[in-house]
C-alpha positions as CSV (number, residue, x, y, z in Angstrom):
1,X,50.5,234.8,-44.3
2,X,53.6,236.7,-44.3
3,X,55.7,233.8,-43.7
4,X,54.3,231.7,-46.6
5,X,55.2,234.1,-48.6
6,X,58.4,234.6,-47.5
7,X,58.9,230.3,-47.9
8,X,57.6,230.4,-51.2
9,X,60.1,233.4,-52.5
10,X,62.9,231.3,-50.6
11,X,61.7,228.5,-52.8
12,X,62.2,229.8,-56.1
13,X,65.7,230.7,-55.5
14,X,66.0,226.4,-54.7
15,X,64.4,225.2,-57.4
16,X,61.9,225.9,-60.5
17,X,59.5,223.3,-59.5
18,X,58.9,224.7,-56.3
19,X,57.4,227.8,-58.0
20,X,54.6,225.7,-59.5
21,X,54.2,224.6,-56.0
22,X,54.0,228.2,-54.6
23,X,50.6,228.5,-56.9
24,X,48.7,226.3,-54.9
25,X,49.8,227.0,-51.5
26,X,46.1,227.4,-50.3
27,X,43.1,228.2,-51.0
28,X,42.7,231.4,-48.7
29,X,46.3,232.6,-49.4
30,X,46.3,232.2,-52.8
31,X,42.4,234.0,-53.3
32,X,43.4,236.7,-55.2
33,X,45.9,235.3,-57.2
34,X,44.1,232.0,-58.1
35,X,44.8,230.0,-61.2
36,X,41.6,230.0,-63.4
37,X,41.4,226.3,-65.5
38,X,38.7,225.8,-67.6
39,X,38.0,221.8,-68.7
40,X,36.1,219.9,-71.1
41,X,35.3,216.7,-69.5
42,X,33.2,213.5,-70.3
43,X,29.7,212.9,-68.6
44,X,28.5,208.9,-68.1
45,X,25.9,209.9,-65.5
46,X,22.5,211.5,-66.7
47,X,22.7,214.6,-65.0
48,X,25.4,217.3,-64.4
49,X,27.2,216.7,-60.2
50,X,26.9,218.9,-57.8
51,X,29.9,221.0,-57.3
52,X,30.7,220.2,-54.0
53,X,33.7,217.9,-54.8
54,X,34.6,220.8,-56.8
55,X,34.6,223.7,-54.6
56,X,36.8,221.6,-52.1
57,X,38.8,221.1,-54.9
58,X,39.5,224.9,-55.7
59,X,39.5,225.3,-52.3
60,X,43.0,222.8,-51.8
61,X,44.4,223.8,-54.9
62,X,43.8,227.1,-54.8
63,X,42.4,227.1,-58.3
64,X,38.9,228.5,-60.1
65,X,38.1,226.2,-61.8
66,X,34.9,226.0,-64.6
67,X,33.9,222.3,-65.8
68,X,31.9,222.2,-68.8
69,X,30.6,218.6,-68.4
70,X,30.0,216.8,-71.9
71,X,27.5,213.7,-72.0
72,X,29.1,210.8,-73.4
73,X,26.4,210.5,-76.2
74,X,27.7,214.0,-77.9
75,X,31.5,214.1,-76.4
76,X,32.7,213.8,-80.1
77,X,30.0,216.5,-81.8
78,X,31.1,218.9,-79.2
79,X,34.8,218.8,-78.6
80,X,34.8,218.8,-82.9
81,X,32.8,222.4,-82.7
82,X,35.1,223.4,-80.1
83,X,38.2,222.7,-82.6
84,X,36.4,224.1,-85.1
85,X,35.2,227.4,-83.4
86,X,38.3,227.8,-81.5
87,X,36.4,227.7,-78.2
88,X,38.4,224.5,-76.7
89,X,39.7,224.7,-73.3
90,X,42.4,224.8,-71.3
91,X,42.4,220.7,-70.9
92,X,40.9,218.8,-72.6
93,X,39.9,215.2,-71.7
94,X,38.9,212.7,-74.7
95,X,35.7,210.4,-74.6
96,X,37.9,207.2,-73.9
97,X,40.9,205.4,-75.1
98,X,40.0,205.0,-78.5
99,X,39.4,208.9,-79.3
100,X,43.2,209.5,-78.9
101,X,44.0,207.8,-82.4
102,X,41.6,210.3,-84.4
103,X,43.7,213.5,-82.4
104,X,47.0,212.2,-83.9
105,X,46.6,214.7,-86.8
106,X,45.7,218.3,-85.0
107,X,48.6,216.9,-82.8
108,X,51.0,216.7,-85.3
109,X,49.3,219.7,-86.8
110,X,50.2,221.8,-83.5
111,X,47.0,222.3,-81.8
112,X,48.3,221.0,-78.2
113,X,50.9,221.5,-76.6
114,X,53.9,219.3,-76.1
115,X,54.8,218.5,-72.4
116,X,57.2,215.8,-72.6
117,X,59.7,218.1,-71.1
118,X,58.6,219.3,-68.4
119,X,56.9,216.6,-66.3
120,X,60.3,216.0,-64.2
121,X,59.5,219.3,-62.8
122,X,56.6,217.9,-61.2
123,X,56.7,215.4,-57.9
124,X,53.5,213.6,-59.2
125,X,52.9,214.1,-63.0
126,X,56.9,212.4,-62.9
127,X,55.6,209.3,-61.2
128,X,53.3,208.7,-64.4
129,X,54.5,205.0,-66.1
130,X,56.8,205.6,-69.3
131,X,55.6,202.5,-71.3
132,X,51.7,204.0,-71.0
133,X,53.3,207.9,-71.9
134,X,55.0,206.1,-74.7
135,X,51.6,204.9,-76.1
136,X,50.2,207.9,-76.0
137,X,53.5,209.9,-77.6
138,X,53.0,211.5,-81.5
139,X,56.7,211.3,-83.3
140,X,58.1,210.5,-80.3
141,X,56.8,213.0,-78.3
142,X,54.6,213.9,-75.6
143,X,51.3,215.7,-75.7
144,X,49.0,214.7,-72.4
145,X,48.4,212.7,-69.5
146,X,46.9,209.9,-69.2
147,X,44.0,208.2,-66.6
148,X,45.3,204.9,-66.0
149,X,43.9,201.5,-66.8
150,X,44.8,198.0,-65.6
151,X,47.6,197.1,-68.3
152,X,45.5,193.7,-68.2
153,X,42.4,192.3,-66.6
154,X,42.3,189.5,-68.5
155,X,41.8,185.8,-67.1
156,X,39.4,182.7,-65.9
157,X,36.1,182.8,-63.7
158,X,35.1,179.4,-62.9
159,X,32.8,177.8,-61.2
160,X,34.2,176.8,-58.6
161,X,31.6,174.6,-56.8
162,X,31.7,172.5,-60.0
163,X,35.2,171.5,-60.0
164,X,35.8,171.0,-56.5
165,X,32.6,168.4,-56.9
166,X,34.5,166.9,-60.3
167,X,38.0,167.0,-57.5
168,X,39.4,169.7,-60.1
169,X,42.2,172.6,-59.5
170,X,42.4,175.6,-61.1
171,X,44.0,174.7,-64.7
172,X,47.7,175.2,-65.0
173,X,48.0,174.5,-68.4
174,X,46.4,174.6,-71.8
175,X,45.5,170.8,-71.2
176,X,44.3,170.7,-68.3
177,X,42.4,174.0,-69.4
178,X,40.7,171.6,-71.5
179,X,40.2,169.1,-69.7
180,X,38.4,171.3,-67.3
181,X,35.5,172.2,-70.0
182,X,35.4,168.6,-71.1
183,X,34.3,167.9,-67.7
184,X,32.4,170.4,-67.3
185,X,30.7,169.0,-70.7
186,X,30.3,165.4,-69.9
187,X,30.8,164.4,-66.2
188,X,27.4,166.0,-65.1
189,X,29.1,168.6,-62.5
190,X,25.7,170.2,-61.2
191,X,25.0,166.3,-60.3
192,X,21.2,166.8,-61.4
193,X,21.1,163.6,-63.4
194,X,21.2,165.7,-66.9
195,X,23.6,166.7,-70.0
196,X,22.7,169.9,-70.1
197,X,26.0,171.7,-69.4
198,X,29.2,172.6,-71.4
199,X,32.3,174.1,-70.1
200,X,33.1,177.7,-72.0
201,X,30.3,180.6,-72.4
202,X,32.1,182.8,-75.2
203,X,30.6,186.0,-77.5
204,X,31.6,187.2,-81.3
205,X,34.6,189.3,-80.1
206,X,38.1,188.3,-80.9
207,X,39.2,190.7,-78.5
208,X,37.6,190.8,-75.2
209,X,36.1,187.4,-75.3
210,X,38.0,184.1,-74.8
211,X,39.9,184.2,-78.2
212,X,43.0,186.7,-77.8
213,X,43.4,186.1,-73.7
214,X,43.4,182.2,-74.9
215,X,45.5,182.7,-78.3
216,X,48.4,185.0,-75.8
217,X,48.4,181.4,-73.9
218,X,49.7,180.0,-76.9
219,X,52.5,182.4,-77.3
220,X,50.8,184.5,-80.2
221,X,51.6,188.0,-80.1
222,X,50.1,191.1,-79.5
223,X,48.3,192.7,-82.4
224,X,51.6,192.8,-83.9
225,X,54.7,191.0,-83.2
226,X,58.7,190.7,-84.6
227,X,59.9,187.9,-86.7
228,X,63.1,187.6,-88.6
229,X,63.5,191.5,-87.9
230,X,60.2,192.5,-89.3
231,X,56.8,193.4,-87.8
232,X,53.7,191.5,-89.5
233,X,50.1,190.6,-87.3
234,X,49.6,188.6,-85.1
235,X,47.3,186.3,-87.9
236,X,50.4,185.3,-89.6
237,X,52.3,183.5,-86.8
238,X,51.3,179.7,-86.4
239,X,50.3,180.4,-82.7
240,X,47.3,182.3,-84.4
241,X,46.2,179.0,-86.6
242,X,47.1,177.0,-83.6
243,X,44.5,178.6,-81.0
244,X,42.1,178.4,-84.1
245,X,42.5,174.8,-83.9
246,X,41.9,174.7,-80.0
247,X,38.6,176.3,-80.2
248,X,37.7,174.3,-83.1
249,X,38.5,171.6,-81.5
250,X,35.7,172.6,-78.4
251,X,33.4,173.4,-81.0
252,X,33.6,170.4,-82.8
253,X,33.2,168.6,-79.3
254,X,30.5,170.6,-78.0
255,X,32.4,171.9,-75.2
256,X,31.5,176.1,-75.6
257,X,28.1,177.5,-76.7
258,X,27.8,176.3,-80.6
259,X,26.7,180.2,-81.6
260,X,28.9,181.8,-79.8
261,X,30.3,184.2,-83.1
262,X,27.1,185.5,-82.9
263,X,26.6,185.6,-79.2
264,X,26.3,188.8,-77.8
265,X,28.1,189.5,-74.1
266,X,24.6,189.7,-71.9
267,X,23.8,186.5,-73.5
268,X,27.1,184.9,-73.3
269,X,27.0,185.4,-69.6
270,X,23.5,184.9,-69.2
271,X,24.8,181.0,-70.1
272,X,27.0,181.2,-66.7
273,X,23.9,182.7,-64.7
274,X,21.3,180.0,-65.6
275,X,23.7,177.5,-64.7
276,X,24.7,176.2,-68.2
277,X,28.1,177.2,-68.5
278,X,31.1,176.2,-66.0
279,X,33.9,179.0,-67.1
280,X,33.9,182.2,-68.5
281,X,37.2,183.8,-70.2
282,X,37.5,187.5,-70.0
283,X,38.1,190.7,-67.6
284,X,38.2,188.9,-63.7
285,X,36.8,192.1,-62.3
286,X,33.3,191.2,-63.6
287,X,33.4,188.2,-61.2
288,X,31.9,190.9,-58.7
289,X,28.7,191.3,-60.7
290,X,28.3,187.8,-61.9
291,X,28.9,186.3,-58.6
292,X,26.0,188.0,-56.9
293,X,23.9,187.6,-59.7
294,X,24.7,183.8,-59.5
295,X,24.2,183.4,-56.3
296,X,20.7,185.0,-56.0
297,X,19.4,181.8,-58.6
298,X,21.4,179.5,-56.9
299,X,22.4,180.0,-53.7
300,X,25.0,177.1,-53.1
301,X,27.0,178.5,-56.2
302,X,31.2,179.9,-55.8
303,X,32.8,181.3,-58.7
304,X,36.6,181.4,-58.6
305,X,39.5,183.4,-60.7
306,X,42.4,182.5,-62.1
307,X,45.3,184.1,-64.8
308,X,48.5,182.0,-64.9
309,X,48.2,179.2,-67.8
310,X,51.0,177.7,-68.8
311,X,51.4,177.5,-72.6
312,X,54.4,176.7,-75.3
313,X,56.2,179.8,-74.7
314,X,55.7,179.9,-71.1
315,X,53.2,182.6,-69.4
316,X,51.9,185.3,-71.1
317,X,49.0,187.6,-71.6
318,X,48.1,190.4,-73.7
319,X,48.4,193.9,-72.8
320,X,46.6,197.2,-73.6
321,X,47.6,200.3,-73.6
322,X,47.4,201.4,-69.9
323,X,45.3,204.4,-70.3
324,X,41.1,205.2,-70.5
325,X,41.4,208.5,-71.4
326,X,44.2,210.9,-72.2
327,X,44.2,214.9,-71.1
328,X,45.2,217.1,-74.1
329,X,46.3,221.1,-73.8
330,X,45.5,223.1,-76.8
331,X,47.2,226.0,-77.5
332,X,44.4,228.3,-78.6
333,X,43.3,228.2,-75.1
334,X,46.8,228.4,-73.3
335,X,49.0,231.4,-74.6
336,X,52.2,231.3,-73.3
337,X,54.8,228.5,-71.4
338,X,54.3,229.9,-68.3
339,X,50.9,229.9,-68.5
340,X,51.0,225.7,-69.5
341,X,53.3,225.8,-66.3
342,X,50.4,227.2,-64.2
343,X,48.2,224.2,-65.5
344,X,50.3,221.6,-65.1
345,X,50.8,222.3,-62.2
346,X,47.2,221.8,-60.9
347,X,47.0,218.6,-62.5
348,X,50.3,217.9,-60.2
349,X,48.4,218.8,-57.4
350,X,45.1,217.1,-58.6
351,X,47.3,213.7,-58.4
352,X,48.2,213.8,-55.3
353,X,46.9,211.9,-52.7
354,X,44.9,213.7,-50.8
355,X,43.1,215.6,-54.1
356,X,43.0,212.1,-56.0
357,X,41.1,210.7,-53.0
358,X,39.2,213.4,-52.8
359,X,37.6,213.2,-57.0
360,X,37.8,209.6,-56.3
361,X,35.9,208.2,-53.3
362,X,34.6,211.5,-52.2
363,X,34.4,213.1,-48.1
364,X,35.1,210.6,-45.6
365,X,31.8,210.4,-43.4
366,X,29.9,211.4,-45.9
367,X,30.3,209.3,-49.3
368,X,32.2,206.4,-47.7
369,X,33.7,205.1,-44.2
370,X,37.7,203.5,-43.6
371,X,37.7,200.3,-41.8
372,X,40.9,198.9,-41.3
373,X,42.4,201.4,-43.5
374,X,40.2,200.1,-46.9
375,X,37.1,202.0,-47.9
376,X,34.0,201.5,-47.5
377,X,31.3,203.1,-49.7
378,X,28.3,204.5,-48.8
379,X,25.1,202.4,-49.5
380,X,23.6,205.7,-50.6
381,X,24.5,205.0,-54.3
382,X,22.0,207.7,-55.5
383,X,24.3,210.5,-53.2
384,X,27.7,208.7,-54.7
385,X,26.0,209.5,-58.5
386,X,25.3,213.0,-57.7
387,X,28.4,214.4,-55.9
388,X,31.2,212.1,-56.7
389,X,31.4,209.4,-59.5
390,X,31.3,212.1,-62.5
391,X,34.2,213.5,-60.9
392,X,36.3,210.4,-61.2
393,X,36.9,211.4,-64.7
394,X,39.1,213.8,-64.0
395,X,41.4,211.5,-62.3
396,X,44.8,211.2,-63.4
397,X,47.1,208.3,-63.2
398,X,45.5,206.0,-60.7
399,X,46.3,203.7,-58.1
400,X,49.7,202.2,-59.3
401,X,51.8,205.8,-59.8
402,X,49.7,208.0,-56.8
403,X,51.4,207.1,-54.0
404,X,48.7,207.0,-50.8
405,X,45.8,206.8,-52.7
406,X,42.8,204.5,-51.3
407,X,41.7,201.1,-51.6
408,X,38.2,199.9,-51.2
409,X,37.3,196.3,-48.9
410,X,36.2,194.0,-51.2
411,X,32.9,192.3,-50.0
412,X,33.8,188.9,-52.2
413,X,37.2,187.2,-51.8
414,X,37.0,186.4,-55.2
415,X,36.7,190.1,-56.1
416,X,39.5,190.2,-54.2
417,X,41.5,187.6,-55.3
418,X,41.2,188.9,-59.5
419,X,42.5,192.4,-58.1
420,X,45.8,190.7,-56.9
421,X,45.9,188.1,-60.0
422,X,45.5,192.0,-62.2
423,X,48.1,193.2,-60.5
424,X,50.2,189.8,-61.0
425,X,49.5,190.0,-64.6
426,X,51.8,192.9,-65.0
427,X,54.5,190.2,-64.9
428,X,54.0,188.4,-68.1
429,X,52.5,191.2,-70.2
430,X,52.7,191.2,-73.8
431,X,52.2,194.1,-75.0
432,X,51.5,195.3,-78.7
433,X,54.9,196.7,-80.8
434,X,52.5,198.9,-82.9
435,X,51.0,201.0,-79.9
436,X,52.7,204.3,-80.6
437,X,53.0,203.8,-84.9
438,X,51.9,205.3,-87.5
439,X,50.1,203.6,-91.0
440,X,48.1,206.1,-92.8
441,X,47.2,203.2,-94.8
442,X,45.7,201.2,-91.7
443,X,43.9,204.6,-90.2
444,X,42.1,204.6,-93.9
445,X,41.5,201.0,-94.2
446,X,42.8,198.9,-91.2
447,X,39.6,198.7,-90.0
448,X,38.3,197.3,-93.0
449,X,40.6,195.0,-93.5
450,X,40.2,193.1,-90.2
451,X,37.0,192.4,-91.2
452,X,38.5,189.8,-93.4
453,X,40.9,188.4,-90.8
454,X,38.2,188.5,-88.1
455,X,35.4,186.5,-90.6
456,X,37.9,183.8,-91.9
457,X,38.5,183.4,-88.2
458,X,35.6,182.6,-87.6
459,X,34.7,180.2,-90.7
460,X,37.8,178.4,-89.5
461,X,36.7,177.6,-85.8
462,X,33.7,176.3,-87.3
463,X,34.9,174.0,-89.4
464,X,33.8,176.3,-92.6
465,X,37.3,176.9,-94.2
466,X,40.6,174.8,-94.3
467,X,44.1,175.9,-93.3
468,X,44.9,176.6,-96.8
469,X,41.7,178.8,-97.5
470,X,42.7,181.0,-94.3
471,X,45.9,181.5,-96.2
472,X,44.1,182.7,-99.0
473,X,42.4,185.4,-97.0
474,X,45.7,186.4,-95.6
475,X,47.1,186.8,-99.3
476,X,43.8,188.8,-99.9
477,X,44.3,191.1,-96.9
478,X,47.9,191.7,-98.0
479,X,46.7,192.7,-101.8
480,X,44.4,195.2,-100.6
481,X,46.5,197.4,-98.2
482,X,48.1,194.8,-95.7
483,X,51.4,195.0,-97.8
484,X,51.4,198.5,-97.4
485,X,50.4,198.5,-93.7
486,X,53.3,196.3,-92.7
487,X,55.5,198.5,-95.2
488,X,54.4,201.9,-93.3
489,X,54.7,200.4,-89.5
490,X,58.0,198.6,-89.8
491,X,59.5,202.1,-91.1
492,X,57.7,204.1,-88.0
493,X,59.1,201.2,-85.8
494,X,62.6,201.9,-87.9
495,X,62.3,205.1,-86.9
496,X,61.3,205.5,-83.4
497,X,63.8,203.3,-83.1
498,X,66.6,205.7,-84.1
């Protein structure tokens, strides 16, 4: 014991950082000098883990720890009684991505700490991505950490059997992207005799249905993109109006489900299950789920993945932010620096490795096995539940900036095969300029005011409204707040620029 101690005092005299590592040397050396963390974190399962996970935890960080897990259902009632009573934590994890907008203000108001300097001291919490810190920065600066997310997903699943029966490759282009659902359509690819397929299953959601993976083919940009100097959305470039006209253009031709505004996403793949649709546009990760469910109707039928399509602009696709849930520190639970120093530091040592692996696949031999160095889950999904998958939510970074962290074996090589084309995706990313802005005028009526954008898009992929009355919506959304929208982010882009 003595000579730990003696390393760790020789350490602080080489560098600062190593005193953060000095408070986790171990769990028995460090037990009466242990950090005490408390966290608020979100709960997806029904019923509070076990804390085995956890006690391993404190045990290799030398930490006490004291989890107060919040169901997903009342995550937002809770952690706003916390603010309000002054009872929040020492880190704090939001309910997903899309709480972090709504904690801009008590950021900016000084609830949370600001970390930005500081992370170089730490080996791990350094390797976090810039470009996903930068989305979650306030005024240029840096409040939390982040749990990564796939900066895109987005792609084709195909059925596979069907074009190699119709002598088709995967499409390269936006035409031959075409032509693959007009044969899908018309040239009887399930050879039973009937027309009673159509190439694309799609759903009412501009977003993570076909329409924005299809429109960044085109070469429209992100949410928000730069013309002449200036920021304006992505509905007034004319590769907006253009990928309105492609999927028009399959409407008008029967080639995707004719209700598919108002086709909800079980249903819209339900049309791939039951063998009436021949491509579906979206996340490649679900092929996992819809493949085996495929295959148990029919047993002779291969899905496939594919991302790369060739449009005007070259290759492209659109981006998100990079994170599923960011970890706030609020200062009416940490008092001083040092004390922030303390906790960052666990969250240093809870991305490592060993600790990540540890929250994310659980105890070798017991929650999952390695074969050929990939990992294997346990069958018992009802142990996996109880003891580990809660505690994946405390996961920081992930498997792109923790260096030595796990892989699973992917049963299906098309599984496979759409974690690859993810990871290729990362090469042609377009990401959205207005990630880290600020609009009070959008946070009051942005949301709003896509409504109008999203229901003339509509109209005009059905054949409802002309190009000139899409206009007129666009002049509409600019009269009630869009001018002042475009006004408020091109000066936040002005100055995070400077």
């Amino acid at each position: 014991m003595f000579a730990k101690l003696l390393l760790c005092v020789l350490s602080v005299v080489m560098s600062a950082a190593a005193l953060a590592g000095c408070a986790y040397t171990s769990g028995t050396a460090a037990s009466q000098n242990r950090t005490h963390i408390t966290i608020m974190a979100n709960l997806h399962s029904l019923e509070v883990p076990s804390d085995k996970i956890e006690k391993l935890v404190e045990e290799k960080t030398g930490t006490e720890l004291d989890i107060q897990w919040i169901p997903d259902g009342s995550n937002d009632e809770k952690v706003n009684a916390a603010i309000s009573t002054g009872t929040l934590p020492k880190a704090l994890y939001l309910k997903n991505a899309a709480s972090f907008p709504l904690f801009r203000d008590q950021i900016r108001n000084g609830l949370f700490w600001e970390i930005g300097s500081l992370l170089d001291d730490y080996p791990n919490l350094s390797r976090l991505k810039t470009e996903v810190l930068n989305n979650i920065s306030v005024n240029g600066k840096l409040y939390g950490l982040y749990q990564e997310r796939p900066l895109s997903r987005q792609g084709i699943i195909y059925r596979k059997d069907w074009a190699d029966t119709l002598k088709l490759k995967a499409p390269a282009t936006l035409d031959e992207l075409y032509v693959m659902l007009k044969q899908f359509t018309h040239n009887d690819p399930d050879r039973n005799g009937k027309d009673d397929t159509f190439g694309l299953t799609d759903r009412g959601d501009l977003v993570y249905g076909a329409f924005k993976t299809v429109s960044t083919y085109f070469g429209t940009p992100n949410g928000w993109g730069e013309q002449d100097g200036k920021l304006l959305p992505e509905f007034m470039f004319p590769e907006y109006m253009e990928t309105m006209k492609f999927f028009r253009k399959l409407h008008q031709e029967g080639l995707v489900n004719r209700d598919f505004p108002v086709t909800g996403k079980v249903d819209q793949q339900a049309l791939l299950l039951n063998g009436k649709a021949g491509m579906y546009i979206g996340a490649m990760g679900d092929v996992i789920s819809l493949e085996s469910r495929l295959k148990a109707a029919v047993p002779e039928a291969a899905l496939d993945v594919h991302n790369r399509i060739k449009g005007p602009k070259g290759y492209g696709v659109w981006a998100n932010q990079g994170y599923g849930t960011v970890v706030l520190f609020p200062k009416s639970a940490i008092h001083t620096e040092a004390e922030l120093k303390d906790v960052l530091a666990f969250f240093d040592r809870l991305m490592s490795a060993e600790i990540s692996n540890l929250i994310y696949w659980g105890i070798e031999g017991s929650h999952y096995e390695l074969k050929k160095g990939k990992v294997v889950p346990t069958d018992n999904t009802k142990l996996t539940h109880k003891e580990v998958k809660p505690y994946q939510s405390l996961l920081i970074g992930g498997p792109s900036t923790i260096s030595g962290m796990l892989e699973p074996e992917f049963p299906l090589r098309a599984k496979e095969k759409a974690e690859a084309l993810t990871k290729d995706n990362e090469s042609m990313l377009i990401h959205d300029p207005t990630a880290f802005l600020e609009s009070d005028t959008y946070n009051e009526k942005g949301v709003r005011l896509q409504e109008t954008i999203k229901d003339a898009t509509y109209k005009f992929m059905l054949g409802l409204i002309d190009e000139q009355a899409f206009q007129s919506e666009i002049e509409r959304w600019l009269e009630q707040g869009g001018s002042k929208i475009i006004e408020e982010y091109n000066a936040s882009y002005t100055n995070a620029a400077n």
